[in-house]
C-alpha positions in Angstrom: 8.3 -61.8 -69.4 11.2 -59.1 -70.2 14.2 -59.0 -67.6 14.7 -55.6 -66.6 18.3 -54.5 -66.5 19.4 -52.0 -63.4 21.3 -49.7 -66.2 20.3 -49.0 -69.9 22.7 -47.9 -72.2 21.1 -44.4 -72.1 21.6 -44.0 -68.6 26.0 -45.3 -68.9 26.6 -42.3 -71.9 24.3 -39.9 -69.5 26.9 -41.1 -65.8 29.7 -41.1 -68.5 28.9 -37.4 -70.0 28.4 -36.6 -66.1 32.1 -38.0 -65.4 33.4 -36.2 -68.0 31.9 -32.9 -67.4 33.2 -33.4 -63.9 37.0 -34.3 -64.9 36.8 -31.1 -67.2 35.7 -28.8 -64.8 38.1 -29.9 -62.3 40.7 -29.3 -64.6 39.9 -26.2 -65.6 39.1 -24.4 -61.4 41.6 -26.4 -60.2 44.7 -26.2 -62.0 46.4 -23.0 -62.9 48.6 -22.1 -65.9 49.1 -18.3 -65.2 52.2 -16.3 -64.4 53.9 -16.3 -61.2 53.0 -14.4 -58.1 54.2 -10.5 -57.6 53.9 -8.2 -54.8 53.3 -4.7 -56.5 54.0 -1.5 -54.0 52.1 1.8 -55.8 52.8 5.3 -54.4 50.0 7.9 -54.8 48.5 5.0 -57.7 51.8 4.7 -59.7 53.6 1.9 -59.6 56.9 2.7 -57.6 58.4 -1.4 -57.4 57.4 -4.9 -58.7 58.7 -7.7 -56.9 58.4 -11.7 -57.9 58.0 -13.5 -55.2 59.5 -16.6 -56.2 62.9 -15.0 -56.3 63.0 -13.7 -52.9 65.2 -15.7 -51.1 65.6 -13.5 -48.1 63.6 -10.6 -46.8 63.1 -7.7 -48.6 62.4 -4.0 -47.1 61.3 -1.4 -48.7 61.3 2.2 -46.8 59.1 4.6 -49.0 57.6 7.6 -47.1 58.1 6.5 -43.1 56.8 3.3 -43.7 58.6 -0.1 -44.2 56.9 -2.8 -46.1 58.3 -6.3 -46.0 58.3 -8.9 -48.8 59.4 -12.6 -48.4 58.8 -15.0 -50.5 55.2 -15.6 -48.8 54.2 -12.2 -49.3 54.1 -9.1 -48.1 53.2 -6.9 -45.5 53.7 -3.2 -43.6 56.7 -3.4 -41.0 56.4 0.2 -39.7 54.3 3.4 -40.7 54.4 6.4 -38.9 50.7 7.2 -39.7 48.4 8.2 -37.2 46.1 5.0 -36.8 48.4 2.2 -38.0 45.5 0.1 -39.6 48.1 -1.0 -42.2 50.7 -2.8 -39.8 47.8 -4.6 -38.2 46.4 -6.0 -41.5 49.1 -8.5 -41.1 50.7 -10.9 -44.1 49.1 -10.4 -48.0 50.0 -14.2 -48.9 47.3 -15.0 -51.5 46.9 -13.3 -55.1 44.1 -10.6 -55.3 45.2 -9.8 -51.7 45.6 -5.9 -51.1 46.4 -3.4 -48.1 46.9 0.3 -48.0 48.3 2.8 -46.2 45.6 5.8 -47.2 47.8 8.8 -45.1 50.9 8.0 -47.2 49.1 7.1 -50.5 50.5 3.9 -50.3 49.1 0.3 -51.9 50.6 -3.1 -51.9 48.9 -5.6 -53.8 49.3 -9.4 -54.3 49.0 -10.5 -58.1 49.0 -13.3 -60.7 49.5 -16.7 -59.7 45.5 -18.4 -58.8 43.1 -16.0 -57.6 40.6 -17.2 -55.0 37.1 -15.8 -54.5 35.3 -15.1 -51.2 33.5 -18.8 -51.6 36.6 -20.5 -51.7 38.0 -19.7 -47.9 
């Protein structure tokens, strides 16, 4: 009679291909090569200022059209607007890129870009 081994060598290169596939994709999701994160303010869809956030080393405000939108070097977010329903102040901190709030009254956008964008499955 024939022993029977547990693994063939078929089934090591098919867990080794699996491993690899694994290590590769992990690489790729998981570590990010892209530019550095920016806080972009846009007045009426133009960009009016471009901010890096790594440089900020102390608060930034920027009054534009009664509101007052501060960036640190976390992100950004509305101070002060002296719109009628005030959505935008209570949105709170942008921190993460692809992150965006508006002020529709004043025609004003902030936005959160570059650095590793995260999807909805992610959170």
């Amino acid at each position: 009679m024939k022993s029977s081994k547990l693994l063939k060598k078929g089934d090591i290169l098919i867990i080794l291909s699996l491993v690899t596939l694994s290590l590769v994709w992990f690489l790729i999701t998981f570590i990010s090569f892209s530019e550095k994160q920016q806080v972009r303010v846009y007045l009426d869809g133009e960009i009016f200022k471009t901010v890096e956030l790594s440089a900020v080393t102390d608060e930034e405000i920027i009054a534009l059209d009664g509101c007052e939108i501060k960036i640190t070097g976390e992100g950004a977010c509305f101070l002060r607007s002296d719109c009628p329903d005030g959505f935008c102040v209570k949105r709170g901190m942008l921190t993460r890129s692809g992150d965006v709030m508006a002020c529709v009254p004043k025609g004003i956008t902030v936005e959160i870009t570059g650095g590793k964008a995260v999807d909805g499955i992610s959170y």
